[in-house]
C-alpha positions in Angstrom: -7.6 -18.0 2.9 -4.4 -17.2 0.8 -5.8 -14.0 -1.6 -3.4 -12.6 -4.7 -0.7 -10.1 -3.8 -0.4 -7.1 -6.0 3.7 -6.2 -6.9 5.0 -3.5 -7.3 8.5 -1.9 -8.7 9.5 1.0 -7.2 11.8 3.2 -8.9 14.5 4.7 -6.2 15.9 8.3 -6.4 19.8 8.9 -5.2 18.3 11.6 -2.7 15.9 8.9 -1.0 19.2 8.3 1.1 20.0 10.3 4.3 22.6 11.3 5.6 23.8 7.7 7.0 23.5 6.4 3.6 20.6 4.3 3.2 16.9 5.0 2.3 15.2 7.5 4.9 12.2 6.2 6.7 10.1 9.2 5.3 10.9 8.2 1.8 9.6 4.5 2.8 5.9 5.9 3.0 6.4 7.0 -0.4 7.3 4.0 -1.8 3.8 2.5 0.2 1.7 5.4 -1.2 2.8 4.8 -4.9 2.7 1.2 -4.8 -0.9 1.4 -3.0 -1.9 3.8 -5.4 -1.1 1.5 -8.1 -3.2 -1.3 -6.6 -6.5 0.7 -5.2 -6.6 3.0 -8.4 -5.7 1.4 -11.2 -6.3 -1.7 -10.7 -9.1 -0.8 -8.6 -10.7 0.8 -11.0 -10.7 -1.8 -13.7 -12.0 -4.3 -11.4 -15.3 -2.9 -9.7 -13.5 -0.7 -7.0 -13.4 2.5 -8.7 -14.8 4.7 -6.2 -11.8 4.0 -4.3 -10.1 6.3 -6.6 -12.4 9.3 -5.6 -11.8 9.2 -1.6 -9.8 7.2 0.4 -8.1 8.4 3.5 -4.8 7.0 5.3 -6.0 6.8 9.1 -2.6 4.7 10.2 0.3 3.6 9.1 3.0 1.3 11.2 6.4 0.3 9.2 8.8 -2.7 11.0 11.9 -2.0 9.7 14.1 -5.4 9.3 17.3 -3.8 7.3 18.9 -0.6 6.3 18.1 -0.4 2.3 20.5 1.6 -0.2 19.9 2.8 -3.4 19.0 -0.1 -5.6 19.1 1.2 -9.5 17.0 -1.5 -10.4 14.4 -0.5 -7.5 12.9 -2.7 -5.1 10.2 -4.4 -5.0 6.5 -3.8 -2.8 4.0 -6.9 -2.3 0.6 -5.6 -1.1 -2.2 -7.4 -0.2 -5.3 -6.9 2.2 -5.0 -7.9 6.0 -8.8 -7.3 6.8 -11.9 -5.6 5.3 -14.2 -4.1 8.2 -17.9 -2.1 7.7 -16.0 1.4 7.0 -12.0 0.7 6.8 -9.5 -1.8 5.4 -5.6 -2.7 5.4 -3.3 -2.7 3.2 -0.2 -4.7 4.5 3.1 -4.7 2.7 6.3 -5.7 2.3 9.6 -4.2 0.7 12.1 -6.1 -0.6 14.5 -7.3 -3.4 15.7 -10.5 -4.6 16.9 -11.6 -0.8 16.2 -9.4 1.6 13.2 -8.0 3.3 13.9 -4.5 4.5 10.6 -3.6 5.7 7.0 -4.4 7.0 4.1 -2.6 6.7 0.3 -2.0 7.4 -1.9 0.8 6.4 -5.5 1.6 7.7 -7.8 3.1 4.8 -10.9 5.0 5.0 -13.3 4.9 2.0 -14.5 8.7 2.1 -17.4 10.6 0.6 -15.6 14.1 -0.9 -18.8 15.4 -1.5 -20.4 15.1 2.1 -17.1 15.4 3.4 -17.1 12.4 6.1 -16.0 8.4 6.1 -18.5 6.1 4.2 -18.8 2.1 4.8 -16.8 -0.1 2.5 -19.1 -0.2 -1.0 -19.7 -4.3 -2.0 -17.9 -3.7 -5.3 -15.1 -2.3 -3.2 -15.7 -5.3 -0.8 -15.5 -7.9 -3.8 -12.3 -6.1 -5.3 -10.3 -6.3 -2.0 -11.4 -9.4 -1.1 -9.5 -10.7 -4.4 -6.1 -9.8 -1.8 -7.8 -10.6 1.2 -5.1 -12.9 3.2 -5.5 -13.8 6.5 
């Protein structure tokens, strides 16, 4: 099953580069954080999955990186899309690129979480139904 992928431009910042002048890895989880954002909250929330907005935790994250990345003034681009929906956590896989090149892979494990009782809660079927919509596998 081939689900949608979500894009994503990132706007880059002149200091995302290190001293060996490309983008440093730190800044690459900020570039997955907005663009996941952008999917699971806004989008989430106008499709059925909005009480994604009100807890989710980040319980892993793994990055591949495939090339060094420099400042792009245009940005670069994020592809997200869902890897696998289990009973209480999903993933959020990713890619960063631009018009040729990828320059990194990702995954994320996600956490629904209930703020008020303080502790993980399963995966809602409206949450279910919205990330299937980017389930790939």
């Amino acid at each position: 099953m081939t689900g949608e992928r979500h894009r994503y431009r990132c706007a880059m910042r002149w200091s995302d580069m290190d001293a060996y002048g490309h983008v440093n890895n730190v800044v690459y989880l900020t570039y997955l954080e907005e663009s996941r954002v952008d999917m699971l909250f806004s989008l989430g929330s106008d499709f059925g999955g909005k009480a994604l907005a009100e807890g989710v935790l980040v319980a892993h994250h793994e990055i591949d990186y495939k090339r060094p990345l420099v400042y792009h003034p245009r940005g670069v681009d994020i592809e997200l899309w869902v890897g696998s929906i289990k009973g209480a956590s999903f993933e959020i896989r990713y890619e960063v690129h631009d018009e040729a090149t990828v320059f990194a892979r990702a995954a994320s494990v996600l956490v629904p979480y209930d703020l008020v009782a303080e502790r993980p809660r399963r995966v809602s079927p409206e949450e279910r139904e919205f990330l299937s919509r980017y389930l790939e596998t």
